[in-house]
matplotlib code that plots the C-alpha trace (Angstrom):
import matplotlib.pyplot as plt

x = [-6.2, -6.4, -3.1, -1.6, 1.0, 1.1, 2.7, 6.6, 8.1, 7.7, 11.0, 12.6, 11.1, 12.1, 15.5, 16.3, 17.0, 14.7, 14.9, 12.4, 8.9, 10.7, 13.6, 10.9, 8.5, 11.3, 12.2, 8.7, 9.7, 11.4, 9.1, 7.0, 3.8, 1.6, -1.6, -2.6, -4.2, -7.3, -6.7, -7.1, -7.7, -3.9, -2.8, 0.2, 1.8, 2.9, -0.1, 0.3, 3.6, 2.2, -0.4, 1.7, 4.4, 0.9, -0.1, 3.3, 3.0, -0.3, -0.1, 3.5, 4.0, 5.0, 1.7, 2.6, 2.2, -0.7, -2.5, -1.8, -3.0, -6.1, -7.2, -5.6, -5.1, -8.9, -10.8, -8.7, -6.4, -3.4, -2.6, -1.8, 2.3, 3.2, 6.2, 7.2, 10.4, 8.1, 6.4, 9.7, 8.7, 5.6, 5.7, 2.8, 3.9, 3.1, 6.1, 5.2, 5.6, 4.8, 3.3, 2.1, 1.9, 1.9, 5.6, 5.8, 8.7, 9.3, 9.0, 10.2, 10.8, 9.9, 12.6, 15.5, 14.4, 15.2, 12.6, 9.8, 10.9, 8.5, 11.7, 15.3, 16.7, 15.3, 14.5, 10.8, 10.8, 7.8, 6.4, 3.2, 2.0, 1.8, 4.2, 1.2, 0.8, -2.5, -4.4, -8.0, -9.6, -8.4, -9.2, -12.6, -12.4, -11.5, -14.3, -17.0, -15.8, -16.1, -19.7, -20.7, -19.4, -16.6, -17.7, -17.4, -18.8, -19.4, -16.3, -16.3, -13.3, -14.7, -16.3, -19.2, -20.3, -20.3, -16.5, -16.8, -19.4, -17.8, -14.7, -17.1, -19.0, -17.2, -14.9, -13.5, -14.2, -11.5, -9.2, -9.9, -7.3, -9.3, -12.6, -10.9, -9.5, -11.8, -14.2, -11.7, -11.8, -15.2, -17.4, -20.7, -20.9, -23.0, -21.9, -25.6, -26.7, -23.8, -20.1, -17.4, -15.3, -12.2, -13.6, -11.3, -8.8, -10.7, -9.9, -13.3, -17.0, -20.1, -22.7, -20.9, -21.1, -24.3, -26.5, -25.5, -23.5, -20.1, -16.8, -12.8, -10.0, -7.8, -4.0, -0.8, 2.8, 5.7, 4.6, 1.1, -2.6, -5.6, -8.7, -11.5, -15.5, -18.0, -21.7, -22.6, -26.5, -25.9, -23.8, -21.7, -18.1, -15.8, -12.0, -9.7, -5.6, -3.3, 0.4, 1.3, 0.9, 0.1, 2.8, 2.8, 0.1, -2.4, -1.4, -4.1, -7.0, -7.9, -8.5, -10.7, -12.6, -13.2, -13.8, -16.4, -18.1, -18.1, -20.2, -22.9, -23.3, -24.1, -26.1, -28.0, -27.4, -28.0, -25.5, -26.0, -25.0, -22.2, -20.6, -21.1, -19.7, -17.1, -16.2, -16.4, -13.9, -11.3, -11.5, -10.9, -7.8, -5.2, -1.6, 0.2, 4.4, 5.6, 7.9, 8.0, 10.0, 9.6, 7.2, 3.4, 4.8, 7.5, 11.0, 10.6, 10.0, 12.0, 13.9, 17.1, 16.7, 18.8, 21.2, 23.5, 27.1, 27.8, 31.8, 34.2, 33.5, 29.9, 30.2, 32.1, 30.0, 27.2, 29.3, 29.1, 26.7, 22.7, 21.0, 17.1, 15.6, 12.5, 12.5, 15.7, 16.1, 14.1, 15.4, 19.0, 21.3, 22.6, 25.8, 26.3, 29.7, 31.6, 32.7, 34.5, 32.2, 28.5, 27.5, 26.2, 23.9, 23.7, 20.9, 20.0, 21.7, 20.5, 23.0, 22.4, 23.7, 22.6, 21.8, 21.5, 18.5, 17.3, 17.0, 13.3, 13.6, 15.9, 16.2, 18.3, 16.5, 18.0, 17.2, 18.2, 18.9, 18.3, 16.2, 12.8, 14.3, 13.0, 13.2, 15.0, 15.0, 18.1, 17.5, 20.9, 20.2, 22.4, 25.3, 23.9, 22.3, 19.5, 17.4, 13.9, 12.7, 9.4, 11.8, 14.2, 17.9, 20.4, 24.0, 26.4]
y = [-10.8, -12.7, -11.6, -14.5, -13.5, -14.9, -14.0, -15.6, -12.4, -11.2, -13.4, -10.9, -7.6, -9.3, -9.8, -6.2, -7.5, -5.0, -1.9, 0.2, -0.2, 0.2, -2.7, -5.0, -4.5, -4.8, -7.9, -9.3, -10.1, -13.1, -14.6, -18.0, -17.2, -19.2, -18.8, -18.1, -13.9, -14.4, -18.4, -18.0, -16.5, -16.1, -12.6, -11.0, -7.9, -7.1, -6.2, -2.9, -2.2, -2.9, -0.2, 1.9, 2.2, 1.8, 5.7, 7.2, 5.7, 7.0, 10.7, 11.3, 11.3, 8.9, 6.9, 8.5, 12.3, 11.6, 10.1, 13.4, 15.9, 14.1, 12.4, 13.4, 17.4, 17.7, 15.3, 17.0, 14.0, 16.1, 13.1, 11.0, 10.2, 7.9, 6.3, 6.5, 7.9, 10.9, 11.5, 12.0, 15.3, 14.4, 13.4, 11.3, 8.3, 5.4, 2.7, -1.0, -4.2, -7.8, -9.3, -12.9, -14.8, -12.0, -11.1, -7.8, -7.1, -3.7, -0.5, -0.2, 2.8, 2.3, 4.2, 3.3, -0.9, -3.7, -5.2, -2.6, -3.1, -3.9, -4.3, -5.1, -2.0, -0.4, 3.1, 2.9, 4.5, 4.1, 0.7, 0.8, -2.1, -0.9, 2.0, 4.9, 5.9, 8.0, 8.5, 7.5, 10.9, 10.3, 6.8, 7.3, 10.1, 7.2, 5.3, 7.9, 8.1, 4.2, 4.6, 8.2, 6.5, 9.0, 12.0, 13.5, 16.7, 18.0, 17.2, 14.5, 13.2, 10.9, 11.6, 8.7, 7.1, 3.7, 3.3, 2.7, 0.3, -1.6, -1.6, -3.2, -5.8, -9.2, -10.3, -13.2, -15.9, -16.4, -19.5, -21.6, -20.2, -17.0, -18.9, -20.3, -17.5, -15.3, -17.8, -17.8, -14.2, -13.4, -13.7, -15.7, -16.7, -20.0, -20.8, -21.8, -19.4, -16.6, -16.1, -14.6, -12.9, -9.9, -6.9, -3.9, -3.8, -5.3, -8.7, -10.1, -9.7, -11.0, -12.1, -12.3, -10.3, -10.9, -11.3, -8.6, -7.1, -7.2, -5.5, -6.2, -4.4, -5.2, -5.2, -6.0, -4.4, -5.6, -4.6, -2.7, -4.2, -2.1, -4.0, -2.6, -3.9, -2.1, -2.9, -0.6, -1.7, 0.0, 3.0, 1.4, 1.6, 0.3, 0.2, -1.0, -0.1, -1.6, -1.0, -4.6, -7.6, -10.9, -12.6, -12.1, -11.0, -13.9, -16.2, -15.2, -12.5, -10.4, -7.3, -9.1, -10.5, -7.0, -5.6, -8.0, -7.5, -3.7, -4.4, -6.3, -3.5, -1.0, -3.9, -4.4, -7.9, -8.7, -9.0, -12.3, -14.1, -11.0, -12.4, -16.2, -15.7, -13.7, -16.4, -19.1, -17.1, -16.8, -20.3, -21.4, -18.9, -21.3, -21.1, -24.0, -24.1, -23.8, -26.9, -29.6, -27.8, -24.2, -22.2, -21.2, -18.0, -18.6, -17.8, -14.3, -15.4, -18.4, -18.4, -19.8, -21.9, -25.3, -24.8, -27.9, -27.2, -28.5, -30.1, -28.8, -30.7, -30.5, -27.0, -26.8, -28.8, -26.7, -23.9, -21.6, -20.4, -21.7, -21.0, -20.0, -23.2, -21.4, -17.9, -17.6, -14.5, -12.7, -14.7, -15.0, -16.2, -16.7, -17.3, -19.6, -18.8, -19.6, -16.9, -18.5, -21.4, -20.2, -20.5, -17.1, -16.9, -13.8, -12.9, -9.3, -6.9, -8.7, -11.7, -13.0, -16.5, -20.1, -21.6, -26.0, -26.6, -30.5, -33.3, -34.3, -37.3, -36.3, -32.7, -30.6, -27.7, -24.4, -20.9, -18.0, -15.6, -12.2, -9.7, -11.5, -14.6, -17.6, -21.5, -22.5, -26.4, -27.9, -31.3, -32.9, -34.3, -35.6, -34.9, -31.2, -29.2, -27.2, -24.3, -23.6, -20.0, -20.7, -20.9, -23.6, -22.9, -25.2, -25.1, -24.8]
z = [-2.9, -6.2, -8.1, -7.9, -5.2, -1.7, 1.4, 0.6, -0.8, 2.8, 3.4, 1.3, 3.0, 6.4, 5.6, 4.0, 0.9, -1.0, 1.1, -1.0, -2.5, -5.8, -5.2, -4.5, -7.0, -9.2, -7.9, -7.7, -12.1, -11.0, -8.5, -9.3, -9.0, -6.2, -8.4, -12.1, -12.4, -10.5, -10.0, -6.1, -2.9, -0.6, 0.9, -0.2, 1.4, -2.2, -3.7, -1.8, -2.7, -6.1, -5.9, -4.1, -7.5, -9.5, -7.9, -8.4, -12.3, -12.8, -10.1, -10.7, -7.1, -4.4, -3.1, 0.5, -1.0, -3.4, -0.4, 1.7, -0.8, -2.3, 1.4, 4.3, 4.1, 2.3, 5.1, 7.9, 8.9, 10.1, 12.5, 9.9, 8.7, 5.9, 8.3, 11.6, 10.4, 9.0, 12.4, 14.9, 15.9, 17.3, 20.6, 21.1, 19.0, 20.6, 21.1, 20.7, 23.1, 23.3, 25.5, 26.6, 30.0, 32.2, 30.9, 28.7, 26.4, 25.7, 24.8, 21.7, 19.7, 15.8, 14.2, 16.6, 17.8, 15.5, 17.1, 15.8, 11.8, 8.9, 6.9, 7.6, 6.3, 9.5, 10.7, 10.3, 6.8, 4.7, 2.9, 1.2, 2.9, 6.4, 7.4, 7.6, 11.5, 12.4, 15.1, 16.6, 15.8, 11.9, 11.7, 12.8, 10.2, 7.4, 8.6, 8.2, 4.5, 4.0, 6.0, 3.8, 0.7, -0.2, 2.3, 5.5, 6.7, 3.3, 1.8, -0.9, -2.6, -5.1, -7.8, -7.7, -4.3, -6.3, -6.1, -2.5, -3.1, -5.3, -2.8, -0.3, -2.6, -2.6, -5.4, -4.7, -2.3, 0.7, 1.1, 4.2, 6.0, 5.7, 6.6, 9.3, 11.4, 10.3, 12.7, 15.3, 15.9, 16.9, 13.8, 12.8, 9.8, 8.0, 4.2, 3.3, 0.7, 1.2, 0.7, 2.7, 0.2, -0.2, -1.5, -3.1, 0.1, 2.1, 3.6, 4.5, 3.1, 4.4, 6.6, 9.5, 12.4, 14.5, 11.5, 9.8, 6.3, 7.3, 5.7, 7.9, 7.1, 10.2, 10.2, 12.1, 12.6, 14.1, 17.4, 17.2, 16.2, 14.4, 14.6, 12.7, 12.0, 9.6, 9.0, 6.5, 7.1, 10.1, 9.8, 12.2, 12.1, 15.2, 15.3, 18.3, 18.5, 20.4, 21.1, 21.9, 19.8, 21.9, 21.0, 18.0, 14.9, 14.4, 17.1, 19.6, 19.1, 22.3, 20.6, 17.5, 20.1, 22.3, 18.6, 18.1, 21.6, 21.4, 17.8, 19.6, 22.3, 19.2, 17.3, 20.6, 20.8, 24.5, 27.2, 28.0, 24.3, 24.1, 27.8, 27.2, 23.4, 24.6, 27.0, 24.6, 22.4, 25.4, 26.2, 22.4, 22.2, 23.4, 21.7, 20.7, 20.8, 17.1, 18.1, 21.4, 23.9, 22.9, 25.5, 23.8, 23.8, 21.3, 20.8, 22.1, 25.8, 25.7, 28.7, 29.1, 26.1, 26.0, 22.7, 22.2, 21.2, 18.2, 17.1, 14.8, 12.2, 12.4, 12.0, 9.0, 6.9, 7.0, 5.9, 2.7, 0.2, 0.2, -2.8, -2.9, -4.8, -6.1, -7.0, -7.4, -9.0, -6.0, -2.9, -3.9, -1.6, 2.1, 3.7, 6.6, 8.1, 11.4, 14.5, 17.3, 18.2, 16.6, 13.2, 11.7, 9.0, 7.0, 4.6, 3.0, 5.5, 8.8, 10.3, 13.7, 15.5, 14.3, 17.6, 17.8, 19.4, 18.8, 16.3, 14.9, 12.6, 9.6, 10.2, 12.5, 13.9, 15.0, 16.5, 14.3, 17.7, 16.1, 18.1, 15.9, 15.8, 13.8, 14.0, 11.0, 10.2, 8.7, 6.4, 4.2, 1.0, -1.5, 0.6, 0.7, 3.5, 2.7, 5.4, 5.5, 6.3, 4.1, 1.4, 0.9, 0.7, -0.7, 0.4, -3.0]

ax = plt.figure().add_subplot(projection="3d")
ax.plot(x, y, z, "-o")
ax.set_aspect("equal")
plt.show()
């Protein structure tokens, strides 16, 4: 993940304001860079939209239909969809749900929920960077390939073994945000003489699963988990779904952990370290409130949360147009506007309440109430307000 992109055109995707892969790699001209080419480590949701309009420049076909006839249909993988949108006549798609504290939201359908959406346009339709849906008997098909090196059951569909080699060998080293969740989630892993590095779409590399060659390429929807662990050394490939993300993806690891304890059953790494590790990574799992007053849990299972009314006046001065102050040209504008007695801020196609919440030092902080909401600080400068949704908007 060294393109030179991070994770902040997200905001955009969120929001709806590039519905299609197309629209936001067409956007993606006018964003500022967080790195040089190749100047550092960060993941970026982009890249695969990248590649995705990087297959239908090079095939001639959309990435979803290339993928079908050269992978898919030739290894088998008929359980496999490029979108929940794609897959409504199948009747064992699984809904998603959240969960945390012994309180579980849900179900929610992925075509019909707001809740469910990669993107605010909605309706589950395909994204290159995480739309595909598939099923445990095809996923344990991919894995085989990884494992094989391009083949399963006689069936090879690349040409040389060595690409998937190459797609497993280390590139670049991970930032420590990387090093530093990748520890929280059930790995070992000591930096004296080795690296943990992203291969070829693959997030982590290394000596790092109970002393042995390790290759991750785990992943997160709105409301489902995939958990996977290879050591190639081995021929061992393990991969863990869930339909319920706890709260929410990256803030607490059950599954990684189960992921990482089902590896030392096959790696025959005795019970006793697997149980007392396993332990050890429950008790570190704690979640902290994204702001003092806000349940571990976050916004989603805030209950009866205590929003302060806000005057007349107060509300008219944060009012109008905010403008994106860095990459303009790709985050645009919002629009903070008044209904009855609530602020609404509209951004892309998605508007929802602006809910007053509390004061911390020079800021104003407010809930965004939409059905994923988001804590949205408010700070005036210059006689100017400006919002912070990881990028800063300033009010016109």
């Amino acid at each position: 993940m060294n393109s030179g992109l991070n994770d902040l055109p997200d905001v955009g995707r969120f929001f709806g304001v590039y519905p299609t892969d197309e629209d936001l790699v067409a956007g993606l001209a006018f964003v500022e860079p967080a790195h040089t080419l190749r100047g550092g480590h960060d993941y970026a949701n982009s890249n695969f939209a990248i590649l995705g309009q990087l297959i239908k420049s090079v095939s001639g076909q959309p990435w979803d239909a290339f993928l079908k006839e050269r992978i898919w249909e030739p290894l088998g993988m008929t359980r496999t969809f490029a979108s929940a949108f794609d897959a409504q006549g199948d009747n064992d798609t699984s809904y998603g749900h959240f969960e945390c504290g012994g309180d579980l939201l849900g179900p929610y359908d992925l075509v019909d929920d707001p809740e469910a959406q990669l993107a605010g346009h909605g309706q589950g339709h395909k994204i290159a960077s995480g739309s595909t849906l598939s099923s445990s008997d095809d996923l344990a098909t991919l894995l085989r390939l990884i494992l094989n090196k391009g083949t399963v059951d006689g069936v090879a569909i690349l040409k040389d073994p060595r690409t998937v080699t190459n797609m497993i060998t280390g590139k670049y080293a991970v930032n420590k945000e990387f090093m530093d969740e990748f520890l929280i989630e059930g790995h070992q892993y000591n930096s004296d003489g080795s690296t943990l590095a992203s291969g070829y779409g693959f997030d982590y590399v290394g000596h790092g699963q109970w002393g042995h060659a390790y290759v991750d390429k785990s992943g997160d929807t709105a409301v489902h988990v995939t958990r996977t662990g290879i050591a190639p050394d081995e021929q061992l490939g393990v991969m863990l779904m869930s339909n319920t993300q706890m709260p929410n993806g990256h803030l607490s690891y059950p599954l990684d952990h189960i992921r990482s304890y089902v590896m030392g059953i096959f790696l025959d790494v005795p019970k006793d370290i697997l149980d007392f590790s396993y332990r050890q990574w429950r008790e570190n799992d704690k979640l902290v409130p994204v702001f003092e007053g806000i349940p571990a849990c976050g916004l989603r299972f805030w209950k009866d949360p205590p929003y302060r009314s806000m005057s007349s006046v107060a509300r008219s001065r944060m009012l109008g147009k905010y403008v994106a102050q860095s990459s303009t040209g790709y985050f645009g504008s919002l629009e903070v506007r008044e209904e009855g007695e609530d602020l609404i801020l509209d951004y892309g196609v998605l508007s929802a309440p602006l809910k007053y919440y509390t004061d911390r030092k020079n800021k104003r902080v407010f809930v965004w109430v939409y059905n994923s909401p988001l804590l949205i600080e408010a700070t005036k400068r210059d006689g100017k307000f400006e919002l912070e949704i990881g990028v800063v908007f300033r009010q016109e």
